[in-house]
Phi, psi and omega in degrees: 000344178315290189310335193289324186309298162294332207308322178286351175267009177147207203243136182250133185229144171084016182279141201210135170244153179175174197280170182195142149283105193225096173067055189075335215246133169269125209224151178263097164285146179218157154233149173200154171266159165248118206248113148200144188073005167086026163238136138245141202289138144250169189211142146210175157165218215186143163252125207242095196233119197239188170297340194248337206145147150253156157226183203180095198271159158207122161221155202250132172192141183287156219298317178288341196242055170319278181336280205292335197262322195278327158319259173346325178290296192292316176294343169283314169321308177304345141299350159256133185224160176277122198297168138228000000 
């Protein structure tokens, strides 16, 4: 559905999906790049479907501030959890 998602925004490379664990919670991640306008994108997040409800995250960002971004991703994830 990934793919389905992007298409109209470019050419998508590098897509790779898996379980992931984020805080107890097991969510299907996915990361991939995005080629438009001659910049590419990486996208990575996740959908998350539980008893209550799904979610579904996505963040975007171009390729040189990997680093800086993949920091700010992980310190958000790291803030969700399931209330009980």
């Amino acid at each position: 559905n990934i793919r389905e998602q992007f298409k109209d925004y470019g050419k998508i490379k590098n897509l790779r999906t898996y379980k992931k664990e984020i805080n107890e919670l097991e969510v299907n991640y996915f990361e991939c790049e995005l080629e438009y306008n001659d910049l590419v994108y990486n996208y990575q997040g996740f959908t998350y479907n539980g008893k209550g409800g799904s979610i579904e995250l996505q963040f975007g960002f171009q390729k040189e501030c990997l680093v800086q971004c993949q920091k700010l991703i992980n310190e958000f994830c790291s803030g969700i959890e399931i209330i009980k």
